[in-house]
C-alpha positions, 0 to 999 in steps of 0.5 A: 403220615396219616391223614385224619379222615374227614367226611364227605361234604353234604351237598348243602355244603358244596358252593352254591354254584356247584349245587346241582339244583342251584346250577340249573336254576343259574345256568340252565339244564344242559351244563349239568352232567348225567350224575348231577341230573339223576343226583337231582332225581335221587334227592337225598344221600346217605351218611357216607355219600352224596346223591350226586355220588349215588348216582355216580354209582348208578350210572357205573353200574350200566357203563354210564349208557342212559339207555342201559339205565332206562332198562332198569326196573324199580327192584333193581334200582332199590337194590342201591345203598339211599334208593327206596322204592319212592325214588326209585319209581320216580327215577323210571317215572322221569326215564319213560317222560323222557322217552316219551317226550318227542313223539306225536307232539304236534299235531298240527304237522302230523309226520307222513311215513314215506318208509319203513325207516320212519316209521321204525323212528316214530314208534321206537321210543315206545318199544326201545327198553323192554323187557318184554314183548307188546303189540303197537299199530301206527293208524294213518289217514289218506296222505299216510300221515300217523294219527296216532300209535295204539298199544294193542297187547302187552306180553312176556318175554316169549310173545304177546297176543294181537286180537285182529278185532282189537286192531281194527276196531282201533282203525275204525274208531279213529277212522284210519285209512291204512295201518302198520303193524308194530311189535317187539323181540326183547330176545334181539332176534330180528326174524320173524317166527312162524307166528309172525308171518301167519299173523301177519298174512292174517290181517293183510287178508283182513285189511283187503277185505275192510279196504283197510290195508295193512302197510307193513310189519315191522318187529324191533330189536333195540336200534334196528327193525325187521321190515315185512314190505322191505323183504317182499313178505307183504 
């Protein structure tokens, strides 16, 4: 028996509680599954497809992993049937807030880094989704507290250049009293290059002379981090 074919359903004409917008307005943001969230980005379907189901698609396409889709950059997002490049800036806008959300907020209860763990944990979320290399420095006062993370250098996919005189003028400007070194391999590969270790030996020596002293260099790859004090390289 053939059946008629009937088109999708709008989400206007989805009950009003199961309206994503309307469901988070009714029973709070945490009730709504990863496609409804980025439905709600997408704003708008096609002729043949919902946002929500866009977002379905969206999602397929990285195996459903969020920090896959935060790889995604605006070309490849626009490269889907509904994603202009205006909703597609606003889904990578909205994907780097949330990555940025919980660092450094409360500056009254400034975190100490007591370890190379933390401060791969306080600076990853900066460094997580890249495509290309950057140069960071976490800034610490006397009880090793973070003032503050600064971008020193952005690069390519092979390197990026990290000025000692941009790093430790940011050290005196915000009047730190020790720093750690912080950079990225988006090759996923964790060991340090000649490069690496020259630059390294470079700003410890400098730091001694400033009685700035660098702590430790860390390089991250993804999830996990090559620590330059915890392999006896400082």
């Amino acid at each position: 028996m053939c059946v008629p074919y009937q088109p999708l359903k709008k989400i206007k004409d989805w009950a009003e509680e199961d309206r994503p917008r309307e469901k988070l307005l009714q029973k709070g943001k945490s009730v709504l599954t990863e496609a409804e969230l980025l439905g709600i980005l997408v704003n708008a379907g096609t002729s043949g497809h919902t946002a929500v189901d866009i977002a379905r698609l969206i999602l397929k396409s990285v195996g459903n992993d969020l920090h896959q889709l935060s790889k995604l950059n605006v070309s490849e997002l626009a490269r889907f049937n509904g994603i202009g490049k205006a909703r597609a800036v606003t889904i990578v806008a909205a994907l780097e807030l949330g990555r940025r959300r919980r660092v450094f907020e409360d500056r009254d209860d400034l975190p100490v880094v007591s370890g190379s763990e933390l401060a791969f944990r306080l600076i990853s979320p900066h460094l997580l989704d890249l495509q290309h290399e950057e140069f960071w420095v976490l800034l610490l006062n006397r009880r090793n507290q973070v003032i503050r993370p600064v971008q020193v250098s952005v690069g390519g996919v092979a390197g990026t250049v990290a000025d000692p005189k941009i790093i430790f003028k940011h050290a005196l400007d915000n009047v730190s009293s020790s720093l750690i070194l912080v950079h990225n391999h988006p090759s996923g590969n964790l060991q340090p290059s000649e490069a690496d270790i020259h630059l390294t030996r470079k700003l410890r020596d400098a730091g001694r002379l400033l009685d700035l002293p660098v702590l430790d260099h860390l390089i991250v790859c993804g999830r996990k981090y090559f620590s330059f004090l915890d392999e006896g390289m400082m």
